[in-house]
SETISE-511253 format. One line per 2 residues: number of its first residue (from 1); their letters; for each residue x, y, z of N, C-alpha, C, O. Coordinates in steps of 0.02 Angstrom, whole numbers, plus 50000, padded with zeros to 5 digits. Atoms other than C-alpha are relative to their C-alpha. Layout:
// residues N
NUM> a> X:Y:Z:X:Y:Z:X:Y:Z:X:Y:Z; ... $
***
This chain:
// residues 183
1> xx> 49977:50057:49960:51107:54419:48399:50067:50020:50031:50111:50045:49997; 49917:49990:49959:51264:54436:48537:50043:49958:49975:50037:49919:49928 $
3> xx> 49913:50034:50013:51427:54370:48527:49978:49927:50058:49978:49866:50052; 50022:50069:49941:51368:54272:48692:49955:49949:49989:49954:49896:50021 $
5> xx> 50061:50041:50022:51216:54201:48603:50021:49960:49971:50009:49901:49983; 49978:50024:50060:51298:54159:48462:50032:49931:50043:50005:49876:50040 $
7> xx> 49964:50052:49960:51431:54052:48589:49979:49955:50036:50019:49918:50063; 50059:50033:49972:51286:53967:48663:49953:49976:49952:49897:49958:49968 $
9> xx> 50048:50034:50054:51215:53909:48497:49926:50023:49999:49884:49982:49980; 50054:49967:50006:51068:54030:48509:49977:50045:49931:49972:50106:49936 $
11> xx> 49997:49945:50055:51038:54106:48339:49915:50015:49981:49884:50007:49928; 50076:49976:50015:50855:54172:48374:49994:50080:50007:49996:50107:50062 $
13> xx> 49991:49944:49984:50850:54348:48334:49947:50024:50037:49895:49995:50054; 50030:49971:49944:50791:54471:48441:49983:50083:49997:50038:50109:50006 $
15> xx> 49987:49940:49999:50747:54657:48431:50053:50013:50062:50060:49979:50113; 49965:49983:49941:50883:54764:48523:49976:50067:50018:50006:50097:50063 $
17> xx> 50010:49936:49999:50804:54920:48515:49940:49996:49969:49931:49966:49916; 50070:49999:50035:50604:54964:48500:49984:50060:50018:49964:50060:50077 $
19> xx> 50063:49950:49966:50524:55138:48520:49959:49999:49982:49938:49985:49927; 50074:50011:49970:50370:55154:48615:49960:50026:49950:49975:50081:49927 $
21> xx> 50055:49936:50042:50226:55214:48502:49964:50035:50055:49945:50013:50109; 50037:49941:49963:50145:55393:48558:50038:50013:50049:50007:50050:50088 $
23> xx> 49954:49981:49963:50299:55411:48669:50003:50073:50006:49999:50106:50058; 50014:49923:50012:50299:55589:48584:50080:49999:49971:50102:50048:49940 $
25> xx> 49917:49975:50010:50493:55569:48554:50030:50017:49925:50056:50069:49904; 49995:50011:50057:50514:55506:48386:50059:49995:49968:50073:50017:49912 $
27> xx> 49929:49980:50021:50684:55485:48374:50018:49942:49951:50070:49954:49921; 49995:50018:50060:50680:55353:48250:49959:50024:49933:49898:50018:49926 $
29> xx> 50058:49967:50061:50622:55434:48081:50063:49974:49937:50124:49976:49941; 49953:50038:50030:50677:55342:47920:50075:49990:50021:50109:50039:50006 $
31> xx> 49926:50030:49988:50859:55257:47981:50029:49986:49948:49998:49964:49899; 49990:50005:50046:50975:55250:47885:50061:49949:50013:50045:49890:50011 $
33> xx> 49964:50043:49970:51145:55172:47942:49995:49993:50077:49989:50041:50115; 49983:50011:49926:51161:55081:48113:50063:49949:49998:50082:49911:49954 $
35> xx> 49967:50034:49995:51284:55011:48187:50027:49981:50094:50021:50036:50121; 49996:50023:49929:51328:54942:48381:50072:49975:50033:50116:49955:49995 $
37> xx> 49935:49991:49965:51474:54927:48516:49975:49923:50041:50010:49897:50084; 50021:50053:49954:51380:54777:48588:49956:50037:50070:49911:50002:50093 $
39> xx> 50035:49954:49951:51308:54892:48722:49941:50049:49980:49883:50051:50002; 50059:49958:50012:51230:55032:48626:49989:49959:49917:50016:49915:49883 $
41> xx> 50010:50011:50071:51146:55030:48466:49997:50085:49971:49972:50135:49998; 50000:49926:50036:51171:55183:48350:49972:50007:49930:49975:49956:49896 $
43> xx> 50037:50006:50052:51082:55236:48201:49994:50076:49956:49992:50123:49996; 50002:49930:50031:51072:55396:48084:49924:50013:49998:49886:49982:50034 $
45> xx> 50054:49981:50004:50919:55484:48027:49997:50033:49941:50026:50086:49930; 49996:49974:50083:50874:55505:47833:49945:50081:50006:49948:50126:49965 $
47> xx> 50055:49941:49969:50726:55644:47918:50000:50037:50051:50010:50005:50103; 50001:49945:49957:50719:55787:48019:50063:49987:50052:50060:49989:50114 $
49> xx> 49921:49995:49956:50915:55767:48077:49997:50060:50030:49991:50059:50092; 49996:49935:49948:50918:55945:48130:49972:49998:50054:50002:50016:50105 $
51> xx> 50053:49980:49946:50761:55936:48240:50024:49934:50047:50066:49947:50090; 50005:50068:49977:50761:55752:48306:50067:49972:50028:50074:49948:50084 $
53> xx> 49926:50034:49992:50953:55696:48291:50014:49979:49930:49971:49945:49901; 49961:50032:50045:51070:55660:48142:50037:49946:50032:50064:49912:49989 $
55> xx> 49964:50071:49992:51151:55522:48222:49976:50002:50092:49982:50041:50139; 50039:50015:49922:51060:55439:48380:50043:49933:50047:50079:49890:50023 $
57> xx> 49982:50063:49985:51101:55317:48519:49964:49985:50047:49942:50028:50085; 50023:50029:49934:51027:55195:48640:50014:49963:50033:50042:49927:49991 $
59> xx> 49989:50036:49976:51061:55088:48753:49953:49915:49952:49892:49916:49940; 50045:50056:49999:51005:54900:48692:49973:49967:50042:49998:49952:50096 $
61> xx> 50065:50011:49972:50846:54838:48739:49981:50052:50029:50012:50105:50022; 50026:49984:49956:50728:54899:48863:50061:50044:50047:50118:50024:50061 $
63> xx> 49957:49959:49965:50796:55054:48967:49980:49968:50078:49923:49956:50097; 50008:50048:49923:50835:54962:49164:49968:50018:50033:49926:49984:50063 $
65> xx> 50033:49946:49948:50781:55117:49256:49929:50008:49987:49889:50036:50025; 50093:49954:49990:50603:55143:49195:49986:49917:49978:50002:49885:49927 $
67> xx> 50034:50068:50017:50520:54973:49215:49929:50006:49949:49907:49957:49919; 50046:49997:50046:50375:55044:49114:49990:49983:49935:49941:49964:49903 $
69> xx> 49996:49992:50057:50454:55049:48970:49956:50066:49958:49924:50068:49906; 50054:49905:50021:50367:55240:48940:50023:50032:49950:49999:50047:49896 $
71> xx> 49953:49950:50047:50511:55333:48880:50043:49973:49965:50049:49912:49973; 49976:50042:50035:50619:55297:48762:50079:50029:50022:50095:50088:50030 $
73> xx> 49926:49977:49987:50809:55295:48803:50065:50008:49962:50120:49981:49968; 49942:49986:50041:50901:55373:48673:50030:50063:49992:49995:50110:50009 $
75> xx> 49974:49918:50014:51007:55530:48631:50028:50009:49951:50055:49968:49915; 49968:49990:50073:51062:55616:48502:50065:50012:50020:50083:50025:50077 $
77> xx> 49913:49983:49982:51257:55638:48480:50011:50063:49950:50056:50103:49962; 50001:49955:50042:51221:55754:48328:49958:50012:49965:49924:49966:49943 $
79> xx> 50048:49997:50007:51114:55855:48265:50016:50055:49909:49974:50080:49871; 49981:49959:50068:51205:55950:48104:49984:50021:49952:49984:50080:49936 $
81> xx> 50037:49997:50050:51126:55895:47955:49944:49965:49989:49940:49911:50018; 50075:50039:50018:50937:55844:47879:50023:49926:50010:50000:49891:50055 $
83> xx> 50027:50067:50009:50969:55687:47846:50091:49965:50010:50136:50007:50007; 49951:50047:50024:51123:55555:47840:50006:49935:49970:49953:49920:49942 $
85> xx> 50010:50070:50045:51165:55373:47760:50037:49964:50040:50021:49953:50099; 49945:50030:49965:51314:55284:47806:50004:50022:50087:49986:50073:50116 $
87> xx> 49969:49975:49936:51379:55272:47978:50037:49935:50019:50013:49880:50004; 49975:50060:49966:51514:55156:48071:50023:50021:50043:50028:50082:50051 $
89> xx> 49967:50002:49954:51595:55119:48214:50068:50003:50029:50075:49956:50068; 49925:50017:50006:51798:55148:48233:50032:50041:50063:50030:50102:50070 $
91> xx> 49951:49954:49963:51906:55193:48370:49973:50042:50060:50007:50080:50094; 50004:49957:49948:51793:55261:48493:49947:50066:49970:49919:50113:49998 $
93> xx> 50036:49924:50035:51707:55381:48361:49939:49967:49939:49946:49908:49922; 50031:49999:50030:51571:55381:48247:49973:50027:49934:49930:50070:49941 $
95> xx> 49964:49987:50052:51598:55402:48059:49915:49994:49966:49880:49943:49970; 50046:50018:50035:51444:55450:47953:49991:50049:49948:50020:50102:49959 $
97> xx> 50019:49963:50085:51391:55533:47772:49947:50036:50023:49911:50022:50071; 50031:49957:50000:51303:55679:47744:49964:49972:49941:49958:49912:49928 $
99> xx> 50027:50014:50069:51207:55707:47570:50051:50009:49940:50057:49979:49887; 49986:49968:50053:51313:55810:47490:50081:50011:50028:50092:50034:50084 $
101> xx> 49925:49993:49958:51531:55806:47506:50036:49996:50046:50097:50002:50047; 49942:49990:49937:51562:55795:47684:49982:49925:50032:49925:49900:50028 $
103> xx> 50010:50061:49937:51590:55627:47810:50039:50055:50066:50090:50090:50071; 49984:49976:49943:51581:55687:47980:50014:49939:50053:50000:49880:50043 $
105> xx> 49988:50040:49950:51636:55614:48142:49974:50019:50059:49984:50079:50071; 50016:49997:49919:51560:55602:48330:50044:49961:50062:50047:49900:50062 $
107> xx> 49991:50061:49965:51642:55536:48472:49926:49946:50045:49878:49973:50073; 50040:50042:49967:51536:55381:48545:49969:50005:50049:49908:49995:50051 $
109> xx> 50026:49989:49936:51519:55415:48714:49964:50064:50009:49935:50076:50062; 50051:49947:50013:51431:55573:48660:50034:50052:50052:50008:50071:50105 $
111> xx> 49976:49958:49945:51545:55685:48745:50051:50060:49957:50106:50072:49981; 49969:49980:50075:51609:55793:48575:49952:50036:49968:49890:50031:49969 $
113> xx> 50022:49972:50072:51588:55909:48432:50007:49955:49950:50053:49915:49941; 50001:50026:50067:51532:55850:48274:50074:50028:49962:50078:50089:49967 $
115> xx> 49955:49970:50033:51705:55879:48170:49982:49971:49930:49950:49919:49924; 50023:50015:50061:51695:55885:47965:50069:49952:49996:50121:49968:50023 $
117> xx> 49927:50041:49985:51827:55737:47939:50021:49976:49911:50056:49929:49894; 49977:49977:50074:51841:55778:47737:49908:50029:49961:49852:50003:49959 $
119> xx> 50046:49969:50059:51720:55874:47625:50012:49990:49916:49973:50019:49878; 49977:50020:50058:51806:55807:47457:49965:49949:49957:49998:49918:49915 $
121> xx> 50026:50054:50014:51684:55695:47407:49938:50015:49971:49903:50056:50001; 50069:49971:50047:51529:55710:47274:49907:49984:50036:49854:50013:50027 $
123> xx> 50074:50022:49987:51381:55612:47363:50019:49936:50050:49997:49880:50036; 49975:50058:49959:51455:55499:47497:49940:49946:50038:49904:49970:50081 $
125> xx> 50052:50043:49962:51338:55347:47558:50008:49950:50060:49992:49958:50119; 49988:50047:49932:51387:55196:47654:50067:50007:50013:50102:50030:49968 $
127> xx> 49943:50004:49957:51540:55181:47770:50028:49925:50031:49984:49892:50058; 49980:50049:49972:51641:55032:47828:50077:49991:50037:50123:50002:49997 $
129> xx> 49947:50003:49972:51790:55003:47953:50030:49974:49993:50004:49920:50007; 49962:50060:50014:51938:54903:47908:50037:49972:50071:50083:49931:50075 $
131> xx> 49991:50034:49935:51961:54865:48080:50088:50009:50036:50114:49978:50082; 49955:49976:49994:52121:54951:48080:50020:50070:49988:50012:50105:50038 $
133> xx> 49992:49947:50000:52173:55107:48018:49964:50048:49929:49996:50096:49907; 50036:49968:50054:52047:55173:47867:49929:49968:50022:49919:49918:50056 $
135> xx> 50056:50012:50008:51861:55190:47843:49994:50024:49914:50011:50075:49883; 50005:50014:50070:51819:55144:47670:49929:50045:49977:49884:50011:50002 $
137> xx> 50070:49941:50033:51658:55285:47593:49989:49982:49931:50028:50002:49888; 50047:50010:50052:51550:55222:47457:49988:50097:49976:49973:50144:50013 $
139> xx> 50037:49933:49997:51517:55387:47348:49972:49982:49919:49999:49966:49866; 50041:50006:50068:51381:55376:47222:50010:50031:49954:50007:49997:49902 $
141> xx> 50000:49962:50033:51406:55518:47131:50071:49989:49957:50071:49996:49896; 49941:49998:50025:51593:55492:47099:50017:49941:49966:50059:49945:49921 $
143> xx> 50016:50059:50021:51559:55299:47063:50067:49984:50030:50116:49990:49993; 49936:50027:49962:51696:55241:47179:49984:49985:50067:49937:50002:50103 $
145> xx> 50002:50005:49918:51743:55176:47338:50066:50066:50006:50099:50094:49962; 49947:49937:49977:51860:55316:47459:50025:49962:50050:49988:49931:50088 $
147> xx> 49967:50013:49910:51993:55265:47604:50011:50057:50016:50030:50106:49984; 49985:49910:49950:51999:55399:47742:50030:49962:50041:50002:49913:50065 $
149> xx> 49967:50026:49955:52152:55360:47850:49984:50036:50061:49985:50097:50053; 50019:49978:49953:52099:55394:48033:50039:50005:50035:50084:49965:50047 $
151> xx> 49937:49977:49946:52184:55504:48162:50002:49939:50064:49961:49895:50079; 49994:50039:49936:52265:55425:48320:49990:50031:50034:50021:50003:50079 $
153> xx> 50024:49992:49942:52209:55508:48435:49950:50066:50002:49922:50066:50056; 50035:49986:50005:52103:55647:48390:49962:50016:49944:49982:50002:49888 $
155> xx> 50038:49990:50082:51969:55704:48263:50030:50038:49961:50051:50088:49991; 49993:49942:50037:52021:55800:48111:49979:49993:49955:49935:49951:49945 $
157> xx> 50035:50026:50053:52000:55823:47945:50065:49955:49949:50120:49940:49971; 49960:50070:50052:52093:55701:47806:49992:50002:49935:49941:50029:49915 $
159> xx> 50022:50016:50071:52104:55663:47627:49987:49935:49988:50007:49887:50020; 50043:50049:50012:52015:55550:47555:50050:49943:49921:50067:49986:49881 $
161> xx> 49987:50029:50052:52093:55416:47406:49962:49950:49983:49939:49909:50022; 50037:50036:50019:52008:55332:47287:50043:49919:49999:50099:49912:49975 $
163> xx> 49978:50056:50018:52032:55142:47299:49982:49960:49939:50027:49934:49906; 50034:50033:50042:51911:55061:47177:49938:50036:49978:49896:50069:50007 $
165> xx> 50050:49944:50048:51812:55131:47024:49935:49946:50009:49946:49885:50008; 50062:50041:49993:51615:55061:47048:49943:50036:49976:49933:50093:49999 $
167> xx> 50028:49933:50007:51482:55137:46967:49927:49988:50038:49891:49939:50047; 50056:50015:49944:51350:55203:47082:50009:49980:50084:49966:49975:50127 $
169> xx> 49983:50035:49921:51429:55141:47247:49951:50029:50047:49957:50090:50055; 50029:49985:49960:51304:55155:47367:50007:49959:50071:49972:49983:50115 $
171> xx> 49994:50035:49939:51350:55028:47515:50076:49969:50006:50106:49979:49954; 49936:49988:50000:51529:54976:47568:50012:49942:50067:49983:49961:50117 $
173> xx> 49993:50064:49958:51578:54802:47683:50079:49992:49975:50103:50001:49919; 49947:49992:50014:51746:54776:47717:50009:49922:50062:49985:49921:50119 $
175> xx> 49999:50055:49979:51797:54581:47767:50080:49985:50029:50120:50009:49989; 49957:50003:49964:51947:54538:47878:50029:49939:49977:49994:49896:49951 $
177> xx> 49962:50065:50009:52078:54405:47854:50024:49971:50038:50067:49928:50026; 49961:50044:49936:52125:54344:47998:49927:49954:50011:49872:49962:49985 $
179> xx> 50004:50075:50003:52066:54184:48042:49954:50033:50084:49970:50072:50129; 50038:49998:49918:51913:54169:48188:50022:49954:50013:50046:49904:49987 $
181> xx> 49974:50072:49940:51943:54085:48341:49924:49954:50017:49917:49905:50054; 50053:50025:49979:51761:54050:48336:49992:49931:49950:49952:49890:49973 $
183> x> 49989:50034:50043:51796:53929:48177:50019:49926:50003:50029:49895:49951 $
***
C-alpha cells in the first residue's frame, strides 16, 4: 500500500511487483529480504544469487514501456553470493547479509561495486535502519543483535557492536520515536 493510498483512506492491498510466468527470466527464486524507496521494489535471492542476482530490483508494478507485460523489468545490482537474507534500505545504498560473516552494501541506483561493509559477524540474518545513522544485523549464530555505524558519504567497511544479547536472532525492526504527522 502507498503513502498516497494510505492518505486517501485506501487500505486495499495490491501487488507491486509480479513476474510473468515462462518469461524465461526468473529473477525471483526463493526471496528473501525486500524492501522499497516507494518507486522501486528490491528483494534478495536465498537461490542461485550468483547466476540470477543476489540482490534484485524493479521498478513497481507493470513495466510502462512494454504494454504487454512480456518481460519482466528487473535488474540485478549484485550478483556476489548464492544466496542472501536480510536487506534494507539507508542512505542511498543497499545493506544486505550473506550466509556466513559478511553484510555487504550496493548503491541503489545500481551504479556501484558490491563493497564488504564488515565480515565480523558469525551468521548474520535480518537488517533494519534506524533511520539515522546505524543499521541494526540480527546474527543467529552469535545470538545477538549488531549496530553498524554507516559512512557519510561513501561505502566502506566498519565495526560492528553488539547491542542486545537474543538467542537465535533471526529478524531485526527498528521503531522510531518521533511522533507522525499522519496521527
Amino acid at each position: 500500500i502507498s503513502a498516497e493510498q494510505v492518505l486517501d483512506g485506501d487500505t486495499k492491498p495490491r501487488p507491486v511487483f509480479a513476474e510473468v510466468k515462462g518469461d524465461g527470466a526468473g529473477s525471483i527464486l526463493a526471496p528473501g529480504g525486500v524492501a522499497t524507496d516507494n518507486f522501486h521494489i528490491f528483494w534478495t535471492n536465498k537461490e542461485q544469487g550468483k547466476e540470477v542476482g543476489t540482490v534484485m530490483k524493479a521498478l513497481q508494478g507493470p513495466d510502462p514501456s512494454n504494454a504487454t507485460g512480456a518481460a519482466l523489468n528487473s535488474q540485478a545490482l549484485a550478483k556476489n553470493v548464492p544466496k542472501a537474507y536480510g536487506l534494507c534500505l539507508a542512505m542511498g545504498n543497499l545493506y544486505y547479509t550473506g550466509t556466513e560473516k559478511n553484510v555487504y552494501a550496493v548503491p541503489a541506483k545500481g551504479d556501484g561495486d558490491v563493497v564488504t561493509v564488515t565480515s565480523e559477524l558469525s551468521n548474520p540474518r535480518g537488517c533494519a535502519w534506524d533511520g539515522e545513522s546505524k543499521i541494526y544485523i540480527a546474527d543467529r549464530s552469535a545470538d545477538g543483535i549488531f549496530a553498524l555505524p554507516l559512512p557519510s558519504l561513501s561505502l566502506e567497511e566498519a565495526k560492528v557492536t553488539r547491542v542486545a544479547r537474543f538467542d537465535g536472532a533471526f529478524g531485526v525492526a527498528v521503531f522510531s520515536s518521533a511522533r507522525s504527522s499522519l496521527a
